[in-house]
BAMITI-104701 format. One line per 2 residues: for each residue x, y, z of N, C-alpha, C, CB. Coordinates in Angstrom, 3 decimals. Glycine has a CB too. Layout:
N
X/Y/Z/X/Y/Z/X/Y/Z/X/Y/Z  ...
//
This chain:
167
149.766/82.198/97.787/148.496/81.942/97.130/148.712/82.046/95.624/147.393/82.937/97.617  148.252/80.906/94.843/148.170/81.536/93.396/147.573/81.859/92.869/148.366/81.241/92.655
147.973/82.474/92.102/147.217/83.603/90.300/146.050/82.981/90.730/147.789/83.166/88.001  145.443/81.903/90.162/144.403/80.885/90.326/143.297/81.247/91.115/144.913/79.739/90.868
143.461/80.642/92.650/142.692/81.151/94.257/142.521/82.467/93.694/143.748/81.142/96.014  143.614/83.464/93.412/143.389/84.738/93.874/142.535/85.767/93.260/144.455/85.216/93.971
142.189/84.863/91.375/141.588/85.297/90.773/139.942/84.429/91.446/142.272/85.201/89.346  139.884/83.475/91.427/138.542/83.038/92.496/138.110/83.720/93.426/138.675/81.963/93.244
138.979/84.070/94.336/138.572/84.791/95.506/138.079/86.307/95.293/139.730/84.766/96.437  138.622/86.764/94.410/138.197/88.351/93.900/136.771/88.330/93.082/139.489/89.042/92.729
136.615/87.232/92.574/135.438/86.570/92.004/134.492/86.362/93.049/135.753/85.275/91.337  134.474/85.501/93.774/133.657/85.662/94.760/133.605/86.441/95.730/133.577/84.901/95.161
133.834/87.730/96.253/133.803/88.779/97.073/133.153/89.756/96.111/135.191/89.175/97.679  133.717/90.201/94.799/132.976/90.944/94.145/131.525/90.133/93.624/133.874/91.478/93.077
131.284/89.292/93.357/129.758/88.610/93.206/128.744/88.549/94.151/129.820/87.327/92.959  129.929/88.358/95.590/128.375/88.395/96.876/127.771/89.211/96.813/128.431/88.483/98.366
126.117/89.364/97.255/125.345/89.931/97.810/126.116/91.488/98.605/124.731/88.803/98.652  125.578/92.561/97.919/125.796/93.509/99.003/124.800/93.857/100.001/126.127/94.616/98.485
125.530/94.557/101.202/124.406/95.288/101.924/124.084/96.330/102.305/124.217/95.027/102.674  122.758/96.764/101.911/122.630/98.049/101.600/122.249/98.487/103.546/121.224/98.327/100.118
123.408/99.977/103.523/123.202/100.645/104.921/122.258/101.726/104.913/124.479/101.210/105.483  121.634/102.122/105.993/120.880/103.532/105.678/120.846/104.395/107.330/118.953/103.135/104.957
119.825/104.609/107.835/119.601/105.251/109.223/118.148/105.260/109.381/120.207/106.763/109.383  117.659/104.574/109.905/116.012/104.524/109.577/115.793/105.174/111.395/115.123/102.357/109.038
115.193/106.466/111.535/114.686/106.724/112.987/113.118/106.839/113.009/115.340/108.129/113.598  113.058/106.690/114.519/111.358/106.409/115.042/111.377/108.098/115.981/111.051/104.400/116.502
110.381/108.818/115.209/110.316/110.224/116.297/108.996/110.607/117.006/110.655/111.627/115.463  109.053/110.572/118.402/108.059/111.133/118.663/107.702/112.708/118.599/107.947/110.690/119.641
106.606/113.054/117.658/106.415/114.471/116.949/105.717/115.509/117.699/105.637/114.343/115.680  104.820/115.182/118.274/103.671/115.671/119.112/103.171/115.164/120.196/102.733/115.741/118.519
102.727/115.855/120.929/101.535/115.028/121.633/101.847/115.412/123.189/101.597/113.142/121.307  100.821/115.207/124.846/100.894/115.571/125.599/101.661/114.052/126.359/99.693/116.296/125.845
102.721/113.617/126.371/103.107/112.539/126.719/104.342/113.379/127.667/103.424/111.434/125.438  104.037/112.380/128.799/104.890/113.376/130.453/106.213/112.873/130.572/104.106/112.998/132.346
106.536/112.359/129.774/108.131/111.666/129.523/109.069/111.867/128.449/108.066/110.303/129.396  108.040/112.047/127.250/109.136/112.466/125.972/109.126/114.166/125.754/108.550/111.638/124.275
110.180/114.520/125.074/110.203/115.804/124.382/109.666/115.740/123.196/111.419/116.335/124.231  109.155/116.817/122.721/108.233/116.832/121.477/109.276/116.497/120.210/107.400/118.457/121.284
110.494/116.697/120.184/111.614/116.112/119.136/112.620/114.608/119.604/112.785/117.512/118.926  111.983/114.539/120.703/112.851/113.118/120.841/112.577/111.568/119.731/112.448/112.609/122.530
113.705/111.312/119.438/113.718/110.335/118.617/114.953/109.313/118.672/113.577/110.924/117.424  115.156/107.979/118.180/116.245/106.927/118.240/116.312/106.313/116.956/116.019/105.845/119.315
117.351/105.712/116.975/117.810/105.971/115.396/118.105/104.202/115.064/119.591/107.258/115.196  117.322/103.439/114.285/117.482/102.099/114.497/116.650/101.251/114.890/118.225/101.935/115.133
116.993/100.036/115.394/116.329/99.403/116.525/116.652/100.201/117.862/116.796/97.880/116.634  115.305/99.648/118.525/114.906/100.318/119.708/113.692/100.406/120.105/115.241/101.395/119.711
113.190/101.208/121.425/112.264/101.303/121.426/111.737/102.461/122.826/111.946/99.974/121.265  110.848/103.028/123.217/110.613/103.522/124.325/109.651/103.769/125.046/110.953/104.191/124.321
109.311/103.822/126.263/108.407/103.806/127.019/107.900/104.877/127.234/108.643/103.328/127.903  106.188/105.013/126.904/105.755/106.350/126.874/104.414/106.536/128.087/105.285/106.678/125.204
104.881/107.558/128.640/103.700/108.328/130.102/102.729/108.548/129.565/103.981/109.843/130.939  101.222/108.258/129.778/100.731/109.599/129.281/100.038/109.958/130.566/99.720/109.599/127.865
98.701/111.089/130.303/98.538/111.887/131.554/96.943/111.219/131.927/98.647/113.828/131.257  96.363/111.343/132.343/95.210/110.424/133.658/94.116/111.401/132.526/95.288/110.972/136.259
94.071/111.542/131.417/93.121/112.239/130.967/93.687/111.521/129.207/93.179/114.146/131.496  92.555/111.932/128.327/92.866/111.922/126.841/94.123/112.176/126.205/92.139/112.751/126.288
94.786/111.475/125.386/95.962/111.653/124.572/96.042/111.195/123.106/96.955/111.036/125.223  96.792/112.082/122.439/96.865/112.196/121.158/98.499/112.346/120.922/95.928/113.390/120.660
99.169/111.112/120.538/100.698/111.368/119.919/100.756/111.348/118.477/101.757/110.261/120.373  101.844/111.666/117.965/102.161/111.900/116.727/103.268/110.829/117.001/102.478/113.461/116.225
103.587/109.684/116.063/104.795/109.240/116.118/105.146/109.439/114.160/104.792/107.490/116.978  106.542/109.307/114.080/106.890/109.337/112.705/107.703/108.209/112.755/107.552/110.626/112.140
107.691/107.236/111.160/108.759/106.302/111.004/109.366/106.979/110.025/108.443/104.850/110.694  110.983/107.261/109.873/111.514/107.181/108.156/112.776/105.792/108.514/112.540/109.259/107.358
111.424/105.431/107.176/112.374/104.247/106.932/114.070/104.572/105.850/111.205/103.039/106.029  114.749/104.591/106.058/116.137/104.516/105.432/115.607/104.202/103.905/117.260/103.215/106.179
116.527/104.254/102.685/116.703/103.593/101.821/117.603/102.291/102.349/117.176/104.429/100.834  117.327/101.198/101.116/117.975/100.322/102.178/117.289/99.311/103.244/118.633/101.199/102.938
116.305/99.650/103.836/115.889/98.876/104.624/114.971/98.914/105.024/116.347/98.741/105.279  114.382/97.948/105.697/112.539/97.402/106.005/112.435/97.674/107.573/112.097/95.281/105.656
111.629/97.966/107.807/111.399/98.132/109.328/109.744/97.831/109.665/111.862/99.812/109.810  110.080/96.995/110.810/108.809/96.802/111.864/108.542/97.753/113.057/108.949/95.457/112.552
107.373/98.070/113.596/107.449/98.658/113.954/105.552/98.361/114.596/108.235/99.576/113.174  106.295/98.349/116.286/104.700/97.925/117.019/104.378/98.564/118.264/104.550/96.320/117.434
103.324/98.590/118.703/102.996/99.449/119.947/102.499/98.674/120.746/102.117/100.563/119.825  102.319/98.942/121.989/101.903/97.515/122.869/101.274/98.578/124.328/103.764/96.099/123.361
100.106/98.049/124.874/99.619/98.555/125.695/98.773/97.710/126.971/99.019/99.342/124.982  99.005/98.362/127.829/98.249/97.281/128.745/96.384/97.935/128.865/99.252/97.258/130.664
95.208/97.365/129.204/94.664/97.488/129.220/93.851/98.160/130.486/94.710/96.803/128.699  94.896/97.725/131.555/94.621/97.659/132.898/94.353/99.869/132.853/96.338/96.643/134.048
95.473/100.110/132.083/95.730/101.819/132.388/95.474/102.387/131.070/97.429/102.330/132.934  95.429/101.941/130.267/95.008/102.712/128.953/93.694/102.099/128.436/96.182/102.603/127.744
92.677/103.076/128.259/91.258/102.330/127.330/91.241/103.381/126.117/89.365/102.331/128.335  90.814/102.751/125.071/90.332/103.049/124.023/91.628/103.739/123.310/89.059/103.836/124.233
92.673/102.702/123.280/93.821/102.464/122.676/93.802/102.562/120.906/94.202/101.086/123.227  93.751/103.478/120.307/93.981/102.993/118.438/94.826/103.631/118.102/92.865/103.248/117.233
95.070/103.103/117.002/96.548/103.516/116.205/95.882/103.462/114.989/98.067/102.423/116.297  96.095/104.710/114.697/95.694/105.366/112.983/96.542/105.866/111.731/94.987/106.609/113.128
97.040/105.122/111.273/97.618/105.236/109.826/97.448/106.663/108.840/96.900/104.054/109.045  97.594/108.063/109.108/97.582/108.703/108.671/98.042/108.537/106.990/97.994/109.284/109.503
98.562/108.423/106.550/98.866/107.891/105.442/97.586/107.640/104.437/99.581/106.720/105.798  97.693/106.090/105.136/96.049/105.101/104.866/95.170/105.749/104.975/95.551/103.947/105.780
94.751/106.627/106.108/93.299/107.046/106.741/92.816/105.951/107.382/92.175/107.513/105.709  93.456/104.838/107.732/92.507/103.479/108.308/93.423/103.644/109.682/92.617/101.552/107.259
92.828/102.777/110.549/92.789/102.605/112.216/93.313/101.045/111.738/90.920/102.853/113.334  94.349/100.973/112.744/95.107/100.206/112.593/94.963/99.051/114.080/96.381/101.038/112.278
94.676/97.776/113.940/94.692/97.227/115.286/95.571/96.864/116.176/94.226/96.431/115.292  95.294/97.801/117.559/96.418/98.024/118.314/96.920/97.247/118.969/96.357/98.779/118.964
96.840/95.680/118.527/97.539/94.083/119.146/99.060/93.943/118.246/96.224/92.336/118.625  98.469/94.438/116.533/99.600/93.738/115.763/100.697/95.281/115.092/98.683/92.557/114.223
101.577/94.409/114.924/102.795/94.951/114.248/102.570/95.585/113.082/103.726/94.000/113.974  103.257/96.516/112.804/103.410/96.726/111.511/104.838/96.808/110.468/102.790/97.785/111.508
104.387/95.335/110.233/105.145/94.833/109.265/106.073/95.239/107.833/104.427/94.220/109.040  107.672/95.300/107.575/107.859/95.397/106.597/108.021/96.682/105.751/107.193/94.757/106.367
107.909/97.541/106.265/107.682/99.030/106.282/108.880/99.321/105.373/107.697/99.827/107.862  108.886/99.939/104.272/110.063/100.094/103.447/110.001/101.734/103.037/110.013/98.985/102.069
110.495/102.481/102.168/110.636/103.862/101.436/110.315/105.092/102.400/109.589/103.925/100.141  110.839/105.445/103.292/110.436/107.093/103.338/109.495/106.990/104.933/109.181/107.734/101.575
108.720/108.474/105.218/108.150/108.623/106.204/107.257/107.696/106.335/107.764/109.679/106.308  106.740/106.984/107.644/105.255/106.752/107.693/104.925/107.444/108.978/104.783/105.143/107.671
103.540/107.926/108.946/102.913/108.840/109.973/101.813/108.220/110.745/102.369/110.071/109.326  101.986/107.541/112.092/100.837/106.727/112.997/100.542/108.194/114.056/101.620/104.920/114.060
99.110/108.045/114.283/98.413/109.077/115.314/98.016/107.880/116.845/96.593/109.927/114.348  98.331/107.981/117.569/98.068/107.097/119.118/97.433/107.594/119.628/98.973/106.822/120.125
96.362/106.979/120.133/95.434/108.088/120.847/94.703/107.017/121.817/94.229/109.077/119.678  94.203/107.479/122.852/93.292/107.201/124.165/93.129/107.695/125.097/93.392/106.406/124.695
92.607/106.752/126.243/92.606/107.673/127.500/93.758/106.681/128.401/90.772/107.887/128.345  94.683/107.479/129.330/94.863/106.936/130.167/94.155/106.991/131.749/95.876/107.110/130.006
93.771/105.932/131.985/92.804/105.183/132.879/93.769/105.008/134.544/92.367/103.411/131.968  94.977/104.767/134.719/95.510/104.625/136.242/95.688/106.552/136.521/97.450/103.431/136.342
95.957/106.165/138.379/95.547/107.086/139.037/96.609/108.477/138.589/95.515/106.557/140.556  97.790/108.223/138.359/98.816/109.123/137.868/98.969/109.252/136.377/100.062/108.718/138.400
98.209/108.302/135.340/98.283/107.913/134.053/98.026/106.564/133.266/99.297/108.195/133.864  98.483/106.606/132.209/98.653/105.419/131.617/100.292/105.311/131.026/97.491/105.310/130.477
100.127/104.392/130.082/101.610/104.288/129.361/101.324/103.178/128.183/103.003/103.690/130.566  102.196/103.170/127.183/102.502/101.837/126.343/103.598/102.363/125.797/101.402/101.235/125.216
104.080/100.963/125.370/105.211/101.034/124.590/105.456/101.012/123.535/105.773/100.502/124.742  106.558/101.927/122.686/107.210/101.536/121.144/108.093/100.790/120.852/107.706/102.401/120.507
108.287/100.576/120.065/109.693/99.665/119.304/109.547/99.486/117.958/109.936/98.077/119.824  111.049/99.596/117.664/111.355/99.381/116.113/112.599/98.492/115.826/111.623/100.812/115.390
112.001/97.472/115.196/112.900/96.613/114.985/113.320/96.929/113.278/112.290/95.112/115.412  114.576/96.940/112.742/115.201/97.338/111.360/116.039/96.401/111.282/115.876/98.717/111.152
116.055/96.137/109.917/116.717/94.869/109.042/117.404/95.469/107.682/115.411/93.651/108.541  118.378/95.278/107.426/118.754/96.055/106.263/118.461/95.241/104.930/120.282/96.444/106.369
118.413/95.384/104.013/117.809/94.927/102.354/118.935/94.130/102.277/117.609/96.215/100.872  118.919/92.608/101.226/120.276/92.385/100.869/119.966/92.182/99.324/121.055/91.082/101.702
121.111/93.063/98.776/120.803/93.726/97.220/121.465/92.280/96.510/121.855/95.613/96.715  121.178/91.511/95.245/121.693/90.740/94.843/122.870/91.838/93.699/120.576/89.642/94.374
123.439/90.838/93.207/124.458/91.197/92.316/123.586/91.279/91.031/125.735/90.140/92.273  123.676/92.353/90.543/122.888/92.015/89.103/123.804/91.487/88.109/122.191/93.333/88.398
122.599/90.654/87.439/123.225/89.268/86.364/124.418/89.813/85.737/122.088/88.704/84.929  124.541/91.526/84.873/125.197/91.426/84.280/126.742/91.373/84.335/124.755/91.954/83.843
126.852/92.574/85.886/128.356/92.118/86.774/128.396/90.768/86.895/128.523/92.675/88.384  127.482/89.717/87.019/128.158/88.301/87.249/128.705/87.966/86.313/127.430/87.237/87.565
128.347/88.261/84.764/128.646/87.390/83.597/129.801/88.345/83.266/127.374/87.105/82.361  130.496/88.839/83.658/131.773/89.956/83.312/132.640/89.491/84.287/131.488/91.743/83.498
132.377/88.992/85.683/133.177/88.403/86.742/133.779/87.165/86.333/132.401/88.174/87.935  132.428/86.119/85.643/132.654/84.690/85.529/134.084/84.687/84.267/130.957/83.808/84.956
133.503/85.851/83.225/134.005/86.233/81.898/135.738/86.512/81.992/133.116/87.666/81.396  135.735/87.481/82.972/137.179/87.322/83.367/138.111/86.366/84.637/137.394/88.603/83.621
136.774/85.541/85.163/138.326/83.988/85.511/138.186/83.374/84.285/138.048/82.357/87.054  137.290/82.945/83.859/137.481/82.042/82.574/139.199/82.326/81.756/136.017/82.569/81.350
138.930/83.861/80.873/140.210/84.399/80.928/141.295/83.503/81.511/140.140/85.589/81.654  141.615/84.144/82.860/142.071/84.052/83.862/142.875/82.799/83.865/141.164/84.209/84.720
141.704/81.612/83.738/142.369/80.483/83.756/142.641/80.276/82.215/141.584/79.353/84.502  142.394/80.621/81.296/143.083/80.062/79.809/144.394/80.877/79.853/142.074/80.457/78.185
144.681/82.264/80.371/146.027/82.624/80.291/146.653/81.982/81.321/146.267/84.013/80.323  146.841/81.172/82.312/146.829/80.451/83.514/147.976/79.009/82.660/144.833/80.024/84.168
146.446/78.504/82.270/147.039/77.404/81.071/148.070/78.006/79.787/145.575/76.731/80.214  148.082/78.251/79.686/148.838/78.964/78.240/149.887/78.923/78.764/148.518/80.506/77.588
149.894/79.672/80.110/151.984/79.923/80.572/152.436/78.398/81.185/152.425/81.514/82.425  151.449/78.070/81.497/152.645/76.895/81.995/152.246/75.666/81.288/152.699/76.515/83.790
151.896/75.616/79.628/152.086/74.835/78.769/153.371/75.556/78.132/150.848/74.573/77.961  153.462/76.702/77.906/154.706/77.662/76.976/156.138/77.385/78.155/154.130/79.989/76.811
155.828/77.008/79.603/156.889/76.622/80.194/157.617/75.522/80.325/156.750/76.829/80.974  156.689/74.703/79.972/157.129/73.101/79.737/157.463/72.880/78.526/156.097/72.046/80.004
157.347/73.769/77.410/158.210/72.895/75.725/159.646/73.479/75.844/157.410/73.551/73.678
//
């Protein structure tokens, strides 16, 4: 490979886009749910299926989102076994509607409260999931113009030697 490529190629690997890593987990915190432990949590995408008991329920779920990265994050319930299903945004203070996602979720904890009744004869149930996407950080301008700055270089000392090799 020559000088040339090799100064290109170091050029473009150091210019791409990095990507930023983190650990973003979903915990369930509280609550009378007949399947989870009060510290169980998954770290990522994922998601899990939650019991509850043939009477009123109140969960605590926590998001921390990573630095680094955006996360969705939705609950889903059937109607048949759970009534009076809401999801409340502690944070916000607003009640959140328990059809849609929540979108985009970036910096630090977020705190949702789940609450209803489960309605079938042994309980109810719905489900979590968290879907995570990591950020992709651009190169800032000024590393580019110091990258471009030294092939330029690159190629005028390039030219120089093998004009000084041919006289």
């Amino acid at each position: 490979m020559s000088t040339f490529n090799s100064i290109v190629l170091l050029g473009a690997l150091l210019a791409s886009p990095m990507v930023a890593s983190g650990s973003t987990t979903t915990s369930y915190v509280s609550g009378n749910a007949t399947n989870l432990a009060p510290d169980f949590s998954y770290q990522g995408t994922g998601g899990s299926f939650v019991i509850t008991p043939a009477s009123e329920f109140s969960h605590l779920w926590e998001l921390n989102v990573a630095e680094g990265e955006t996360a969705n994050l939705s609950f889903s319930v059937s109607p048949i076994y759970v009534s009076n299903f809401a999801i409340f945004d502690i944070a916000a203070g607003i009640n959140i509607d328990s059809v849609s996602a929540l979108l985009g979720l970036t910096g630090g904890p977020h705190s949702y409260l789940v609450s209803g009744v489960g309605t079938g004869f042994s309980g109810g149930a719905y489900s979590v999931g968290t879907e995570v996407a990591p950020v992709i950080l651009p190169v800032p301008v000024p590393a580019a113009i110091w990258l471009m700055g030294s092939a330029l270089v690159g190629w005028v000392s390039i030219g120089g030697l093998k004009k000084s090799a041919v006289v």
